[in-house]
LUMVOKE-969131 format. One record per residue (C-alpha): y, z negated, x negated. Coordinates in Angstrom, 3 decimals, always signed. Layout:
<drenvos>
DRENVO        y        z        x
DRENVO        Y        Z        X
...
</drenvos>
This chain:
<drenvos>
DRENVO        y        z        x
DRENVO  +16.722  +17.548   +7.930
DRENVO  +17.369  +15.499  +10.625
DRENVO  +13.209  +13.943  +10.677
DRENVO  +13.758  +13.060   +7.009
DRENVO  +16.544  +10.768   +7.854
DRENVO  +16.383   +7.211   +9.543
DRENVO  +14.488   +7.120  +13.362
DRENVO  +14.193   +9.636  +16.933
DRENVO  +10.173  +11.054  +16.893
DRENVO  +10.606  +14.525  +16.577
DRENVO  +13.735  +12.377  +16.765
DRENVO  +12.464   +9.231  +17.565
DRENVO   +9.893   +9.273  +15.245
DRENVO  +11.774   +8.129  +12.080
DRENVO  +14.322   +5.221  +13.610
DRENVO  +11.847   +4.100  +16.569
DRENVO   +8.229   +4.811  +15.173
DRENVO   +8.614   +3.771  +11.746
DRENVO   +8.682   -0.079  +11.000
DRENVO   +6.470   -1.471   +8.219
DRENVO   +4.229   -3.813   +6.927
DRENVO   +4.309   -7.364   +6.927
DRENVO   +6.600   -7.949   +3.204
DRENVO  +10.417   -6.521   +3.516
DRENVO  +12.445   -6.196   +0.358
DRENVO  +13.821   -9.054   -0.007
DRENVO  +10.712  -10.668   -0.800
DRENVO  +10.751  -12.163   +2.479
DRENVO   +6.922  -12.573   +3.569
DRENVO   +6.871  -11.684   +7.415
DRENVO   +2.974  -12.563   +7.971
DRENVO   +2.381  -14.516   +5.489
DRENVO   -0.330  -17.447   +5.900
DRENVO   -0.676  -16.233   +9.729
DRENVO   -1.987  -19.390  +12.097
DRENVO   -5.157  -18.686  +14.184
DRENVO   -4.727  -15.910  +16.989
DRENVO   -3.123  -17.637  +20.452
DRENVO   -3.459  -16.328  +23.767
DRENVO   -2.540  -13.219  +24.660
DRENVO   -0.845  -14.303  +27.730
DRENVO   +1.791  -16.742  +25.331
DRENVO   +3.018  -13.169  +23.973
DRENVO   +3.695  -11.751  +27.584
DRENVO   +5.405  -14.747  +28.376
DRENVO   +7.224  -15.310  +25.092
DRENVO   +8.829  -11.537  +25.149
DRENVO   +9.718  -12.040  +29.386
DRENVO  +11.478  -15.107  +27.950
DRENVO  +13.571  -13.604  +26.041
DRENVO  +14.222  -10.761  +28.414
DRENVO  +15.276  -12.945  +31.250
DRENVO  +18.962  -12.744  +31.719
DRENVO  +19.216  -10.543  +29.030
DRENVO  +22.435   -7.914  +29.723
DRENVO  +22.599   -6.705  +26.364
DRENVO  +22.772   -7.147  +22.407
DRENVO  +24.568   -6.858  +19.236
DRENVO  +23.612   -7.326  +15.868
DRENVO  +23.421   -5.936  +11.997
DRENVO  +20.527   -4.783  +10.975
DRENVO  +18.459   -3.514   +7.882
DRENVO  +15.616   -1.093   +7.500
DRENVO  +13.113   -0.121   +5.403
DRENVO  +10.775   +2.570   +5.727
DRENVO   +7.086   +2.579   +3.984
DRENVO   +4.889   +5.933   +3.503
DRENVO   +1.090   +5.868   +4.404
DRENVO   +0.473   +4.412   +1.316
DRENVO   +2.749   +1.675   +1.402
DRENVO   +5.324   +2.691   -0.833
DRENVO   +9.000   +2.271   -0.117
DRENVO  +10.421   +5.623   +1.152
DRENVO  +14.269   +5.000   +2.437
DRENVO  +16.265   +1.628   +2.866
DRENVO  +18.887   +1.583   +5.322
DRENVO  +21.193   -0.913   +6.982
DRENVO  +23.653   -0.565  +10.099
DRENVO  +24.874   -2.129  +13.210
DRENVO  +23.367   -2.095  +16.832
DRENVO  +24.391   -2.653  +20.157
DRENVO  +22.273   -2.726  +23.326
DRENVO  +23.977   -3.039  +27.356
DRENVO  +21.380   -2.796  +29.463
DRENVO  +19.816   -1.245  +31.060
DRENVO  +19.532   +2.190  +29.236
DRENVO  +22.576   +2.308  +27.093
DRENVO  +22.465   +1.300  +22.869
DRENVO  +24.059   +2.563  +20.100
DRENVO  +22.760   +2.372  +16.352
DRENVO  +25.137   +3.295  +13.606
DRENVO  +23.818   +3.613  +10.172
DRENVO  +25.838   +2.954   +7.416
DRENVO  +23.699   +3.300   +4.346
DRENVO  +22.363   +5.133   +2.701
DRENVO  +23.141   +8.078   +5.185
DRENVO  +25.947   +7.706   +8.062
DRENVO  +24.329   +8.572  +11.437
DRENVO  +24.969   +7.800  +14.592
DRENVO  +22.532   +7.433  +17.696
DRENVO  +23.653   +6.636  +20.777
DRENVO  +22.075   +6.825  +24.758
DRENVO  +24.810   +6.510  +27.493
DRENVO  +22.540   +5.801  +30.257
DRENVO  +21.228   +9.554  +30.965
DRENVO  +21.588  +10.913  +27.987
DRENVO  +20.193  +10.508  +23.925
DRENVO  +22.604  +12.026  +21.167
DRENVO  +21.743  +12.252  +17.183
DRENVO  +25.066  +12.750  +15.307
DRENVO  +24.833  +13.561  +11.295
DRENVO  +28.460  +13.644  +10.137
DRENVO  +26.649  +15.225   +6.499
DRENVO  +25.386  +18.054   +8.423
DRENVO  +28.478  +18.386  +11.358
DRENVO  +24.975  +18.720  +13.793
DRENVO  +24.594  +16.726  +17.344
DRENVO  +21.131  +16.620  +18.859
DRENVO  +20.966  +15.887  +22.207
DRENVO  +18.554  +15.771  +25.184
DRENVO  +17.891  +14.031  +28.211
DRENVO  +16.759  +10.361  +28.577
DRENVO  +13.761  +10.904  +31.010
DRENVO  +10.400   +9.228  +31.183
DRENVO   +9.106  +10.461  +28.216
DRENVO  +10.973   +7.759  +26.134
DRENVO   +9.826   +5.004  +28.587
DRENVO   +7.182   +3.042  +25.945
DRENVO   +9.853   +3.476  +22.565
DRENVO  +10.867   +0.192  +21.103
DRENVO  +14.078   +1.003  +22.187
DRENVO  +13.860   +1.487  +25.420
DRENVO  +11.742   -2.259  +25.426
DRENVO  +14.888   -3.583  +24.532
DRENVO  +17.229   -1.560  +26.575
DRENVO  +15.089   -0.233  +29.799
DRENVO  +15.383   -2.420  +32.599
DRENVO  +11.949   -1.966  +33.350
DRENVO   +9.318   -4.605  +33.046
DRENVO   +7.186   -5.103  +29.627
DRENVO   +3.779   -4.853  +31.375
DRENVO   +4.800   -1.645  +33.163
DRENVO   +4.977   +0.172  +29.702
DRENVO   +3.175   -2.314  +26.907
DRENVO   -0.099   -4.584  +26.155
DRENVO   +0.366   -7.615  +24.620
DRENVO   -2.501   -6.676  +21.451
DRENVO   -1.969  -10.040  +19.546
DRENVO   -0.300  -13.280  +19.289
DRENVO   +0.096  -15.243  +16.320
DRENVO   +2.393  -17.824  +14.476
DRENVO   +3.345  -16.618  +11.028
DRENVO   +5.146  -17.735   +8.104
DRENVO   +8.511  -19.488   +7.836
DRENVO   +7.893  -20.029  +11.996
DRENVO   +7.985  -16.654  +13.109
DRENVO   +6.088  -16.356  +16.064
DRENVO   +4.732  -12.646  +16.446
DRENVO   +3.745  -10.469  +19.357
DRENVO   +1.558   -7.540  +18.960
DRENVO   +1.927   -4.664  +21.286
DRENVO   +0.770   -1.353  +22.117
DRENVO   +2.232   +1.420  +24.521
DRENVO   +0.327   +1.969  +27.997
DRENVO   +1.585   +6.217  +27.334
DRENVO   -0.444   +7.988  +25.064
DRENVO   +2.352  +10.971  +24.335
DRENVO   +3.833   +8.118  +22.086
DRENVO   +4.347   +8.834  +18.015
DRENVO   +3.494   +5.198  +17.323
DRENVO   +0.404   +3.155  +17.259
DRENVO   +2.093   -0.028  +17.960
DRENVO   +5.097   -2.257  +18.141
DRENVO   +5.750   -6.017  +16.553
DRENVO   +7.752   -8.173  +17.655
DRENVO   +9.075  -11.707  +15.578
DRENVO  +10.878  -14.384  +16.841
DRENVO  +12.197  -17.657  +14.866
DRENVO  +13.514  -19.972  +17.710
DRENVO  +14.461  -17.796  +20.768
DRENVO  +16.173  -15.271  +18.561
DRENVO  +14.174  -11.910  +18.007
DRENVO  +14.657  -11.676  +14.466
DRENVO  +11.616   -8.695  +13.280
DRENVO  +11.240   -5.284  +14.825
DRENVO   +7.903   -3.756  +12.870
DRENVO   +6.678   -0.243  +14.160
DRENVO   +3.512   +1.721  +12.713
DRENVO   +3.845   +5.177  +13.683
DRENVO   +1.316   +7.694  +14.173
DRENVO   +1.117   +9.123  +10.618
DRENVO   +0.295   +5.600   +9.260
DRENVO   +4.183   +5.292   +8.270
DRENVO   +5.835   +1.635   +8.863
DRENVO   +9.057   +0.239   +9.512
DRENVO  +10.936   -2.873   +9.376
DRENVO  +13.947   -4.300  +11.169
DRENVO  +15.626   -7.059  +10.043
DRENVO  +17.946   -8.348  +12.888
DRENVO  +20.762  -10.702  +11.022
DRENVO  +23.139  -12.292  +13.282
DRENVO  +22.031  -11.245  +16.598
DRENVO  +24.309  -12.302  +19.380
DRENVO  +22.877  -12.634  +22.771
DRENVO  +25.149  -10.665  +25.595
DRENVO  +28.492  -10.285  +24.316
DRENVO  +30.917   -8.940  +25.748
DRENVO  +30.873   -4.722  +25.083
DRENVO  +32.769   -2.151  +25.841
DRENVO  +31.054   +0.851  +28.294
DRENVO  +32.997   +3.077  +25.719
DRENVO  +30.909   +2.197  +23.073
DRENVO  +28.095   +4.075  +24.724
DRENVO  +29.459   +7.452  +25.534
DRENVO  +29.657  +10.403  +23.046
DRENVO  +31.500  +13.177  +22.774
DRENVO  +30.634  +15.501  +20.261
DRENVO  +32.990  +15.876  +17.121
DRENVO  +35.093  +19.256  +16.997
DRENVO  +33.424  +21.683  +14.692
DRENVO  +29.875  +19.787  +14.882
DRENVO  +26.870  +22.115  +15.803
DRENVO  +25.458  +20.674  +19.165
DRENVO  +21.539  +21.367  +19.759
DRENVO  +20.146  +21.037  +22.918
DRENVO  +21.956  +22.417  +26.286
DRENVO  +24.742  +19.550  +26.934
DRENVO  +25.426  +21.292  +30.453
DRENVO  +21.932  +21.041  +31.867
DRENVO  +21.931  +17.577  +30.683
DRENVO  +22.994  +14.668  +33.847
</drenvos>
């Protein structure tokens, strides 16, 4: 049940390794009439822009998940929050609650519909996810290639990347900025799915409470995975 929800491969796989093709819902084209390719090297330094200083984020968001043949297969919308390094919290409000949340050592999956927690340890094996790019304090050449560069419709300026691991369950990751704001997230997982994430009204570190990332699991809720051996 919990794969045929929003994102985590094999709990990631869904939230982090989904995000889509290059037209979201709204009509909004997000390649459309792309410039001619730029140097690779603008893309490292465009994303390490935007890194620098960065202690955390917080913005809405909306999703929309395409099958391998390009059809829409879930819409969803929500609010995140990032404080790095290592701790972010996703809360999806439509069309299923769901609640995601790291606190720094470890990754919990709530589904109020189901009363079930997921939760395992944050370890290397999560190192090259998308969210981990935004929340790791690690450095974006440690765990990504820049793939492609290239200025695309309505001036979003996109960087192409792929993960340096190879026990990923995506291809590649997309990155779109308009300005110095990142305002695309696209994903294409291994089973040819996509995903898009609209970012809409991303602020830049504000001020968060550490609360916000820890997680206790509800009373009654079914936990899987072995909370004490976790850090």
């Amino acid at each position: 049940m919990l794969a045929s929800r929003t994102f985590l491969p094999s709990e990631w796989r869904r939230v982090l390794a989904s995000l889509a093709l290059f037209v979201v819902t709204n009509g909004v084209a997000l390649a459309a009439e792309p410039q001619p390719i730029l140097g690779l090297e603008t893309g490292y330094q465009r994303v390490d822009r935007f890194m620098q200083g960065l202690t955390g984020l917080e913005s809405t968001f909306k999703q929309v998940l395409r099958d391998s043949r390009g059809q829409i297969a879930e819409q969803s919308s929500g609010t995140l929050k990032i404080s790095r390094p290592d701790r972010f919290r996703w809360d999806y409000a439509s069309p299923h609650a769901q609640v995601i949340v790291s606190d720094g050592t470890r990754l919990w999956l709530y589904d109020p519909d189901l009363e079930q927690v997921t939760v395992r340890v944050l370890d290397q094996s999560l190192a090259g996810t998308p969210a981990m790019l935004l929340s790791g304090g690690g450095k974006l050449r440690d765990a990504f290639t820049v793939e492609r560069v290239e200025q695309g419709g309505e001036g979003t300026f996109w960087v192409q990347l792929v993960p340096k691991r190879g026990d990923t369950d995506f291809r590649r990751v997309r990155l779109g900025f308009r300005g110095d704001a990142l305002r695309f997230m696209e994903l294409e997982d291994k089973l040819n799915q996509n995903t898009v994430l609209e970012f809409v009204g991303l602020k830049r570190n504000p001020s968060l409470d550490a609360s916000q990332f820890a997680f206790k699991p509800p009373a009654g809720a079914d936990v899987i995975g072995d909370v004490a051996k976790s850090p």
